[in-house]
C-alpha positions, 0 to 999 in steps of 0.5 A, a space after each residue: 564261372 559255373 553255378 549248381 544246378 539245384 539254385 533254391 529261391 524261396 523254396 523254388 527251384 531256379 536253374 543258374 548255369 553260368 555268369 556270363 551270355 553265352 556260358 554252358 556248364 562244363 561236364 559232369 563227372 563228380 558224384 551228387 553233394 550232400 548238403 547238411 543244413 539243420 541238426 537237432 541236438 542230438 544228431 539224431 535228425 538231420 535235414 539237407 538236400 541233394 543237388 548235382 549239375 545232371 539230377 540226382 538218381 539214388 541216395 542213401 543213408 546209412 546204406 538205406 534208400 532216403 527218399 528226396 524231394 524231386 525238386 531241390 533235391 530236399 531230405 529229413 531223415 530221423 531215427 538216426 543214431 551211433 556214432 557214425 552217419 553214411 551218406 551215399 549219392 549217384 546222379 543220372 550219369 552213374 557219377 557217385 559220391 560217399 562221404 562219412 561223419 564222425 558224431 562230436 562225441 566221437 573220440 579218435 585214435 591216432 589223432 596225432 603223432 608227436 616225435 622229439 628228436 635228442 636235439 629235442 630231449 637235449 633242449 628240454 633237459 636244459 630246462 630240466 637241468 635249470 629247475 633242478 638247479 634253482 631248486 638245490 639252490 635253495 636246499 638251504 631251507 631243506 637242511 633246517 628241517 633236518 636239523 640237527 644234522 648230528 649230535 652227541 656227547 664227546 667227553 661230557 661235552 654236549 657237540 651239535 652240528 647244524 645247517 644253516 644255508 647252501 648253494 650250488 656252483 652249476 650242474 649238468 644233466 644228459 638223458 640218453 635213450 638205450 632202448 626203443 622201449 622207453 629206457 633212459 640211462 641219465 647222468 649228471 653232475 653237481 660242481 662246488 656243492 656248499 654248505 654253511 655250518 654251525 657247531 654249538 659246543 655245550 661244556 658242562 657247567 660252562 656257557 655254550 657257544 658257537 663255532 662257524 665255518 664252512 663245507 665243500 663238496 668239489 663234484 657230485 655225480 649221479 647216475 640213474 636208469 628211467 623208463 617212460 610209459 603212459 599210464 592211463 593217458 599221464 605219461 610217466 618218467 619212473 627212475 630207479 637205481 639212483 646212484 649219488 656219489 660226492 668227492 673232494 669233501 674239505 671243511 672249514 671251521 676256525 677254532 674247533 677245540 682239540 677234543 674234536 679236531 681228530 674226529 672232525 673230519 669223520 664226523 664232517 664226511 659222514 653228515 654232509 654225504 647223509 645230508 646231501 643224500 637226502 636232500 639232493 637226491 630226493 629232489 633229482 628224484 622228483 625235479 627230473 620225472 616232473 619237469 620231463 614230464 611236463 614238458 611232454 605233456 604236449 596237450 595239457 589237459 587243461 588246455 582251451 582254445 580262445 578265439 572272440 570270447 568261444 572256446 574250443 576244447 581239444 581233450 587228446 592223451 598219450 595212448 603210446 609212448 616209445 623211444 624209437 631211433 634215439 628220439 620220443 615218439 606219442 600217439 595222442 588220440 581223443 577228441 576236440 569239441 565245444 564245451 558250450 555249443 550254440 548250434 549243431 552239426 551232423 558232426 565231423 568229415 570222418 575218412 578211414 585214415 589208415 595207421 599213422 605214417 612214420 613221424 619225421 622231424 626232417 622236413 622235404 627240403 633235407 632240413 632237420 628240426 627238433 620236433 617232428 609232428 603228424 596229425 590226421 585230417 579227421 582230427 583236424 575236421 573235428 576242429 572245424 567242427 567245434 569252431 561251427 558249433 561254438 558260435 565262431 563261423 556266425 559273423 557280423 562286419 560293420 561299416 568299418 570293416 566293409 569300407 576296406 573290402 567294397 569300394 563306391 557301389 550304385 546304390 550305397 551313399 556317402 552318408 550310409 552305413 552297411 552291414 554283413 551278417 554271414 551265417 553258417 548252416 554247417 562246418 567248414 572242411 579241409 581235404 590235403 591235396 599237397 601242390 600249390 597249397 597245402 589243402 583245399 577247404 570246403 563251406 556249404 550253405 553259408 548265409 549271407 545277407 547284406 544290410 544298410 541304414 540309409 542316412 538319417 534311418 535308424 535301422 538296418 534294411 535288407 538289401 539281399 541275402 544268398 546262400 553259397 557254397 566255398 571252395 578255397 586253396 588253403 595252407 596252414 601256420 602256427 599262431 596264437 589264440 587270444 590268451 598266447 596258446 599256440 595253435 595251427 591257423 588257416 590261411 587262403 590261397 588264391 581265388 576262392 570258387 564261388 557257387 550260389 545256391 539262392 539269390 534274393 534280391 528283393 531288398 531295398 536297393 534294386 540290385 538284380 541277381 548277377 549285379 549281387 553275385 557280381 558284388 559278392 565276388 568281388 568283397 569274398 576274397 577279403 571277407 574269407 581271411 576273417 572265417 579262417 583266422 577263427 578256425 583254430 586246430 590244437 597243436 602240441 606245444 612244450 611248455 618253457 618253449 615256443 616253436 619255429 615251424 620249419 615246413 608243412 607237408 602232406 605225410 602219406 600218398 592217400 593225403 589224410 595225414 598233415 606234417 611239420 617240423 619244428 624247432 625248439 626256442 627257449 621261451 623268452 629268447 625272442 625277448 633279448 635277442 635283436 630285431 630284424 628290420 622290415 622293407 616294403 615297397 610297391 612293385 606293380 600294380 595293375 589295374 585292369 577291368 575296373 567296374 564303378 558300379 561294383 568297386 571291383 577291380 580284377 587287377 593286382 598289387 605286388 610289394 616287394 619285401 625284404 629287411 635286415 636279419 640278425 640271425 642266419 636262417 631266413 626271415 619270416 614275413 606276414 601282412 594285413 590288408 586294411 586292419 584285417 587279420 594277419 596272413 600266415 608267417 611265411 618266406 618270401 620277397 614279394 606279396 602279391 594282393 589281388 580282387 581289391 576295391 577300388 579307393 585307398 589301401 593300407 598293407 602293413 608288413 611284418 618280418 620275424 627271425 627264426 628266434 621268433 623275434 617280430 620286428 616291433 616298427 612294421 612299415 605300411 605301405 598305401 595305395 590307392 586302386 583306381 
């Protein structure tokens, strides 16, 4: 494993090529790299270096020549401005490098892409059709406030009609796309429309009195044309041309006198067609547009995102809105920041995009799903970025913590209690790259320091501290926030790549620097699930479901858009549908090259996975190692844990159903490392 060239010590430059005896680097063919490490609060002034493994030749900033220091490569360059930084490198070779980014004030276009498929829209007008239901239920209360539904004096005789109360048997509700320019034909139907009556007979000179009884209605139907736009970033559901119709009015009500019984069956028509008219139909004319709405209003704009106690603010609206190939289709642009920002960034790795790609909902496997989603990697960067700026990259682990992730190491004692304080000097990023994992991300300059308190010591003494870069495989899933929103999650994949920029070993214990990069490598692994689990990037969601992500892929061959596909479940489902049943057991273990002093050990665990399902499509498996953070949900028989400490493991393994129903008895498996 090969480290920079540029490896600052103290200020000093201290030149590192390779871990073990014997290594030489490989050859150079990437172009310098520009490190951020300190921003003031406007971004305006913003300090780093340059390092490259063969020595940096020219840099710029903005298309300016920058000087640099001609040791560790070092730059500060105030003055600037705008909403975009360029900077440009080349080393001694002619290998050179760009890279752009976007100020967090920045808002962007086509940030991501939303597409419901009519499975989709048909899942939502059943919630659609369900609130519109439950509330002509209760139109009861509506039909007070127009009473009284009719009134005159027939043959001196003072006659009121009055509602008192009313139900409905059932509806049906289509919303059907006729045009890709947000038109909608909708139709539906209402069955054994009742209402409750009362008739007060007022003679003269004679007591009045009361006569009760019922009227029906067998079906109601309606029709109505609707257009959906987006009006300055709200979308809308405008219906017109609202045609109600009722059939099949009977009526009945015992003792009515013989003066009215010939007009009572006009007079019964006539009202309760009036007094469905309008109440009915002012509720279709409100429920229809403001559920569907709702449920399409995929970034609500009082979204936060929660994560240990920081929030995260994605502030993204509708610019487009269209109905292509009988689906929905948004662009939602925008920004994502910090509402309280602990530290600053130069910004977010910003890329020239290109249009967004087609939106599918039908995932590379041929399978297809409700809802189709893209987002572009600069939003998703924009995300990283807040999470740096909030404060969530800044972490402590404690002895708890550490004692799953370092095993018996020279030096710590029994009775000793250690801590890790790791410090990020700037944002993590994310590159697609499609293959084995979904992406590759990016950490620059992130601070490490190693603490312990010797038995019987009251504080905390310095045992090292370094700074390195991370690069790391990733793939992505949807999980919770802290407060139940859905949100897009970072998982590792495989072996991170480690390179140390500055070792200091000058601390309490006597560690050199290989023994320290030695130990680092071996607890990272572990320590990188914690740094992604806090980086969260919004996702649309809709409201009354959940969804049960069905693929992620990279949506265009310059690999800046992501993609999934996605089903629709009913919120709730999950709580009445059965559980599945997890199985896991160890496999193999292999336990190769194991070092005492560093409690590493190189080999590797599989456990085997499997359980009882009582839905079709497959169950979905994640899993925590020691009480750490939870994996990504993913389809598998077999999890594979390597780079583990020496001493006793705790795996704990959950299974879920494509209802999203978790397995609520998840087993633990333990073991121990030799």
């Amino acid at each position: 494993m090969y480290l920079s060239k540029s490896v600052r010590k103290s200020g000093a430059l201290l030149l590192i090529y390779g871990v073990g005896v014997g290594c030489s680097p490989p050859p150079d063919t990437q172009g310098p790299v520009v490190h951020i490490t300190n921003v003031n609060q406007t971004a305006s002034t913003v300090s780093g270096y340059v390092s490259d493994q063969t020595g940096v030749e020219l840099f710029n900033i903005n298309g300016n020549a920058a000087t640099f220091g001609a040791e560790g490569g070092a730059f500060s360059k105030s003055g600037l401005g705008g909403n975009f930084i360029d900077f440009g490198a080349a080393d001694t070779l002619g290998n050179s490098s760009a890279v752009t980014y976007a100020h967090s004030n920045v808002s962007l276009s086509n940030g991501i892409g939303v597409r419901v498929e009519q499975s989709g829209v048909d899942a939502m007008i059943d919630i659609v059709s369900n609130e519109l239901t439950n509330t002509t239920n209760g139109f009861g209360n509506a039909l007070q406030l127009l009473n009284p539904l009719w009134q005159q004096s027939i043959l001196f005789n003072l006659v009121t009609l009055r509602g008192n109360t009313g139900s409905l048997g059932g509806m049906s509700l289509d919303m059907d796309v006729t045009s890709p320019n947000g038109d909608f034909a909708i139709t539906g139907s209402l069955a054994n429309l009742w209402i409750d009556v009362t008739v007060n007979i007022d003679p003269p000179f004679l007591p009045s009195f009361n006569i009760y009884g019922d009227v029906y209605a067998g079906r109601s139907d309606f029709n109505s044309t609707a257009k959906l736009s987006v009006t300055n970033g709200v979308v809308d559901l405008n219906m017109q041309n609202l045609n109600l119709s009722l059939a099949n009015i009977s009526w009945d009500i015992a003792g009515i006198p013989d003066f009215l019984d010939a007009i009572m069956s006009t007079i019964v028509d006539s009202v309760f067609r009036w007094a469905v008219e309008i109440i009915v139909a002012d509720q279709i004319e409100q429920i229809i547009p403001q559920k569907t709405t709702e449920l399409l209003d995929v970034i609500a704009s009082d979204l936060q995102i929660e994560l240990l106690g920081k929030i995260i603010k994605p502030a993204l609206t509708p610019s487009v809105i269209s109905t292509p190939t009988n689906g929905i289709e948004m662009n939602l642009g925008g920004r994502i920041y910090a509402p309280t920002r602990e530290q600053y960034s130069v910004g977010s790795l910003y890329a020239n995009t290109g249009p967004m790609p087609a939106i599918s909902s039908t995932a590379p496997n041929g399978h297809h799903y409700d809802v189709g989603v893209v987002s572009n990697i600069n939003t998703i960067n924009q995300a990283l970025s807040a999470a740096f700026e909030s404060g969530l990259l800044n972490m402590v682990f404690d002895q708890a913590t550490l004692a799953g992730l370092i095993g018996p190491t020279t030096g710590i004692g029994a009775g000793d209690e250690m801590r890790l304080t790791l410090n990020a000097a700037s944002p993590a990023t994310i590159q697609l790259t499609g293959g084995s994992s979904l992406g590759q991300m990016s950490m620059n300059d992130l601070g490490l320091n190693f603490e312990v308190k010797k038995a019987g010591h009251p504080n905390y003494d310095l045992v090292f501290g370094t700074v390195l870069d991370i690069r790391s495989g990733i793939n992505l899933g949807v999980d919770q926030d802290d407060v139940g929103n859905d949100v897009l999650k970072v998982g590792i994949a495989g072996t991170p790549q480690l390179t140390f920029h500055s070792v200091d070993p000058t601390g309490v214990i006597n560690w050199n620097a290989s023994f320290i990069q030695l130990l680092v490598r071996t607890f990272m692994p572990g320590v990188l699930p914690y740094l992604a689990d806090v980086m969260a990037i919004p996702i649309p969601s809709f409201g009354n479901f959940d969804i049960a992500v069905g693929g992620f892929w990279v949506a265009d061959p310059s690999k800046h858009y992501m993609a999934l596909a996605a089903t629709l479940i009913p919120a709730g489902s999950a709580l009445e549908a059965p559980e599945p049943t997890t199985y896991a057991a160890v496999a193999t273990t292999n336990n190769e090259a194991a070092s005492v002093a560093v409690g590493l050990n190189t080999g590797s665990i599989t456990i085997d996975v499997s359980g009882d399902n009582p839905e079709t499509l497959p169950l979905q498996f994640r899993y925590r190692l020691d009480g750490g953070p939870w994996s990504l949900w993913t389809e598998t028989n077999a999890i594979t844990l390597n780079g583990l400490a020496t001493g006793e493991h705790e795996a704990e393994i959950c299974s879920r159903t494509s209802l999203l129903k978790v397995d609520s008895a998840c087993p633990v498996v333990s073991f121990t490392i030799n």
